[in-house]
N, C-alpha and C positions, 0 to 999 in steps of 0.2 A: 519337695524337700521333706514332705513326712511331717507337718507341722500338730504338735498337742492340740488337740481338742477340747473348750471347754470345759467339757464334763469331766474327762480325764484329768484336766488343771484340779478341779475342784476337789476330784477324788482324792490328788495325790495331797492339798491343804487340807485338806479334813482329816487325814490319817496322820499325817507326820509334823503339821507346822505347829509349833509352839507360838505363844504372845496372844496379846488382848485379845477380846471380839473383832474390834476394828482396823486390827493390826490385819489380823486373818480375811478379812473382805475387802481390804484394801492389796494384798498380796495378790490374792485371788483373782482381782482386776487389771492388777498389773501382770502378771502371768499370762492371763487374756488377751491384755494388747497387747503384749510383744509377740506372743505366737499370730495374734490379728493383722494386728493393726502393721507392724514393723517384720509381721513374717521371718522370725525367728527358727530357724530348723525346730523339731521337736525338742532333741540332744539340746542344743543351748538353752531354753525353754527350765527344759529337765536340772541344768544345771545351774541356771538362774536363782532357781528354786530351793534348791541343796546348797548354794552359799550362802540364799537369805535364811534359813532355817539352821545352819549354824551360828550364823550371826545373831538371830533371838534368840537360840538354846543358851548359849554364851551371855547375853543381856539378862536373860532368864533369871542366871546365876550372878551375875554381875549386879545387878539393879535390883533382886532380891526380890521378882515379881517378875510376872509376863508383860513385856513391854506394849505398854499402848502407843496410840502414832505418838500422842503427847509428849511420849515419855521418850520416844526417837527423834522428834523432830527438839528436844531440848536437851540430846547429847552433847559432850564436849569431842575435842581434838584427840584428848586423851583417852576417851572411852572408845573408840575407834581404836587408836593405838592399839590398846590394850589388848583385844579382841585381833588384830592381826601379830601380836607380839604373843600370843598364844597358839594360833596358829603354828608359824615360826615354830615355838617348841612342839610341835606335832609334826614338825620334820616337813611341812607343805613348803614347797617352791616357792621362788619368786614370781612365777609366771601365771603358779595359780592365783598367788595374791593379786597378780595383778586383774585377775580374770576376776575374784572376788570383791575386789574394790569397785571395778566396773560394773558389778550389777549391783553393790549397796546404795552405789551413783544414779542409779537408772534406778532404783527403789524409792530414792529421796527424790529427784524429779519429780518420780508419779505424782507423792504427795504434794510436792508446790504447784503442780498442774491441777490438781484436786481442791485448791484452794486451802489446804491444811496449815500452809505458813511453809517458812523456809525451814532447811535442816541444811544452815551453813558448815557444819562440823562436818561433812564430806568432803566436803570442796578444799578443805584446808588439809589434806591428807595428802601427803608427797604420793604420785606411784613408785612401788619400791620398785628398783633399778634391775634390771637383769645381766647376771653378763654373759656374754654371747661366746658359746663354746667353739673351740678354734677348729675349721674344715681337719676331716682326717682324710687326708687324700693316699693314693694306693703310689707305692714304688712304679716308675716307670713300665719295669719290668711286667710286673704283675697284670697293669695297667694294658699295656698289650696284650697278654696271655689274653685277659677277660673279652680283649673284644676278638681273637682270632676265635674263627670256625672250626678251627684245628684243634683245639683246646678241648672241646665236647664229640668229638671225629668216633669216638667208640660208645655216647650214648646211643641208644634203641630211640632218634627221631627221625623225620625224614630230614634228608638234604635240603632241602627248600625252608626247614625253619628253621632248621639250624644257622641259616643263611642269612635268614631273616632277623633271627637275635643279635647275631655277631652284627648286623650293618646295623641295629638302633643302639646297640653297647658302641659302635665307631663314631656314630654322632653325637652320643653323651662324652666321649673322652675327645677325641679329634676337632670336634665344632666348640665341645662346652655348653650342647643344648641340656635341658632339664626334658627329664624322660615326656613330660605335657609337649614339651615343644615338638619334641622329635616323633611323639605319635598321632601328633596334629597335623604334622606335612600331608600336603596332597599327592594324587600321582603325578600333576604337573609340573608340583614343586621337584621332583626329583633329582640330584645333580647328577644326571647323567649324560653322554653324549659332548663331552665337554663344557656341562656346568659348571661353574669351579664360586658358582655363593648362590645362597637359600635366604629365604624370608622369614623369616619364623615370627612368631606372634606370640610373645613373651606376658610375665604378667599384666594388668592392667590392660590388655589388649594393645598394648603397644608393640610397635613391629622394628625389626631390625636386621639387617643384611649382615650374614656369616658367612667366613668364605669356607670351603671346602678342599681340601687337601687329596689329592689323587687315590693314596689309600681307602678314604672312606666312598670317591666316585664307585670303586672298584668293588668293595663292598656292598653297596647298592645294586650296581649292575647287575652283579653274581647273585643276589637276590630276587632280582625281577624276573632274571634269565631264567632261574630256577620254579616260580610262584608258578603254581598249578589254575592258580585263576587269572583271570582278564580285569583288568583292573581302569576303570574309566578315569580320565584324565581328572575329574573332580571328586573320585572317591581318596580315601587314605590312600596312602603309599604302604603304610603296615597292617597287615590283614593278618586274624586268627585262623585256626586251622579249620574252620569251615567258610572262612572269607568275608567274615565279617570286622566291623575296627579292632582291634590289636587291644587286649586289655593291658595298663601296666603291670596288672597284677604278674601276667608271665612272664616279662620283662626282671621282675623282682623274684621271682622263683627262676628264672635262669641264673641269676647272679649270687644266691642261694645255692644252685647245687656246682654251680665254679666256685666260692668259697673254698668247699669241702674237698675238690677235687684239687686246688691248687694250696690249699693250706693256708685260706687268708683270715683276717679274724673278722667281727660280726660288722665291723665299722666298712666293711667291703661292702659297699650299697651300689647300685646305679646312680644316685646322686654323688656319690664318692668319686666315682669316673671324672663329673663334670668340676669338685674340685681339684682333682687332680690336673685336670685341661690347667687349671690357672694356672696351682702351684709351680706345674713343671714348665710352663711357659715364664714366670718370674723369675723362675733361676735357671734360666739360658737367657734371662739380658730384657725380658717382655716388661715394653713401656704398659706401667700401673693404669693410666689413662683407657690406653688401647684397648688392655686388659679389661675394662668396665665396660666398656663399647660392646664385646665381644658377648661377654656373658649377658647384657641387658639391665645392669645393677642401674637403681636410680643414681643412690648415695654411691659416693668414691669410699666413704670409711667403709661401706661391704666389704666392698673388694680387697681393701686395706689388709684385712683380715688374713690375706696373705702374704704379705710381710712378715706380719710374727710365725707365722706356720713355717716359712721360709728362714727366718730365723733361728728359732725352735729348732729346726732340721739340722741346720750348721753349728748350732751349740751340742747338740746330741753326738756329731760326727766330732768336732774338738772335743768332745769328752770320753770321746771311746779311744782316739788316734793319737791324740796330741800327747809325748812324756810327762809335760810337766803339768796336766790335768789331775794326774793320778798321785801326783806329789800333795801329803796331809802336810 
């Protein structure tokens, strides 16, 4: 994972972190163990770092001195607040706040594990709430275009990957997989021959049976038929163009230059496909329930998420169609 390296920790507290002496060796520790100890990517590590180093740049100015542990661990509710209510006007999200609150959390820890004493005034800090932006799923229409072979018929690839794109763009819209699922399949797994459902192994490693719909067997097919390689029954089913796993990355640059080619706008993703699976199976009548099964959600309110999209949808069409919309 690429984890910071001590010395690199230390370099980066000795150049940039502000606060006491013992504010800074005690940072420097905790930085340590979580790249050690809890094996922390480098990146989170990095960034651990650069929320606590705002938070005493801010204390700095706040408390009128460089904050010692003393003088952290004998914060109020409000002095928190405050320091994310300034944030806030620095235009930072909620998601970072919450990323930010999380490691002042894992900052204060260190110290009660250190024997320093408690620093209660973290723990009494709400996380700020996020709200969860509604799936942009693609027109039906378009939705097909993306996964037909037909679609990309005049770029300069071979036949066999263009093949190959169009049947993982069929499993993201058709099944509802996530591009992981669909470049995780085996060549066992393949629904072909009259397979008509797949296993897929969604997050948490939890697995689930998706059925398959003939178009996408078909797709498949015409890809294997096509693939220039031999492919073992326990290797991938999607192979790059020298035969080795299928990155998403070109998964994601095929659906990039269909954008442009069909005129769709940037919210056109591969993950877009799979909510379009839901959206457009909700409104043709698809039980909510079923609908969660399908895609692998834990929570029912996920899926929920497409209700108002489905919503949203028919307030938009009443408002363009309906006479007495337009009546002030």
């Amino acid at each position: 994972m690429g984890l910071m390296s001590s010395s690199a920790t230390q370099n980066v507290l000795d150049l940039v972190l502000p606060g006491a002496d013992d504010t800074r060796r005690e940072a420097m520790a905790w930085l340590a163990s979580l790249a050690k100890e809890r094996r922390l990517s480098g990146k989170t590590v990095e960034a651990y770092g650069r929320d606590l180093r705002q938070f005493l740049a801010f204390l700095t100015n706040h408390l009128g001195e460089p904050p010692s542990v003393k003088g952290i661990l004998g914060l109020k509710p409000m002095d928190i607040r405050s320091f994310l209510a300034a944030r806030r006007m620095d235009s930072v999200g909620s998601r970072s706040l919450m990323r930010q609150l999380a490691a002042l959390r894992s900052f204060a820890r260190h110290l009660e594990r250190e024997g320093h004493g408690t620093a209660s005034a973290f723990a009494a800090i709400r996380t700020p709430k996020v709200d969860k932006n509604l799936p942009r799923p693609l027109s039906a229409s378009s939705a097909v275009a993306v996964t037909s072979a037909d679609t990309r018929a005049s770029e300069d690839r071979k036949p066999w990957i263009l093949a190959r794109d169009a049947a993982v763009l069929s499993l993201l819209y058709g099944a509802g997989l996530r591009i992981s699922e669909a470049l995780g399949l085996q060549r066992r797994d393949a629904p072909v021959n009259g397979v008509d459902t797949i296993t897929v192994t969604g997050k948490g490693g939890k697995m689930r049976g998706v059925p398959v719909i003939p178009p996408i067997q078909r797709a498949v097919e015409e890809y294997l038929q096509l693939c220039p390689y031999a492919i073992p029954p326990e290797g991938p089913l999607f192979v790059g163009a020298r035969g080795g796993p299928l990155s998403p990355r070109i998964i994601q640059l095929a659906v990039e230059e269909l954008r442009g080619a069909l005129g769709l706008p940037d919210s056109a993703t591969p993950h877009a496909l799979r909510h379009s699976f839901a959206t457009h199976l909700l409104a043709r009548g698809g039980d909510l329930r079923g609908i969660q099964e399908l895609l692998g959600h834990a929570s029912l309110s996920t899926t929920q998420l497409y209700t108002k999209v489905d919503a949203a949808r028919l307030m938009d069409a009443f408002n363009a169609a309906h006479p007495r919309a337009r009546v002030k």
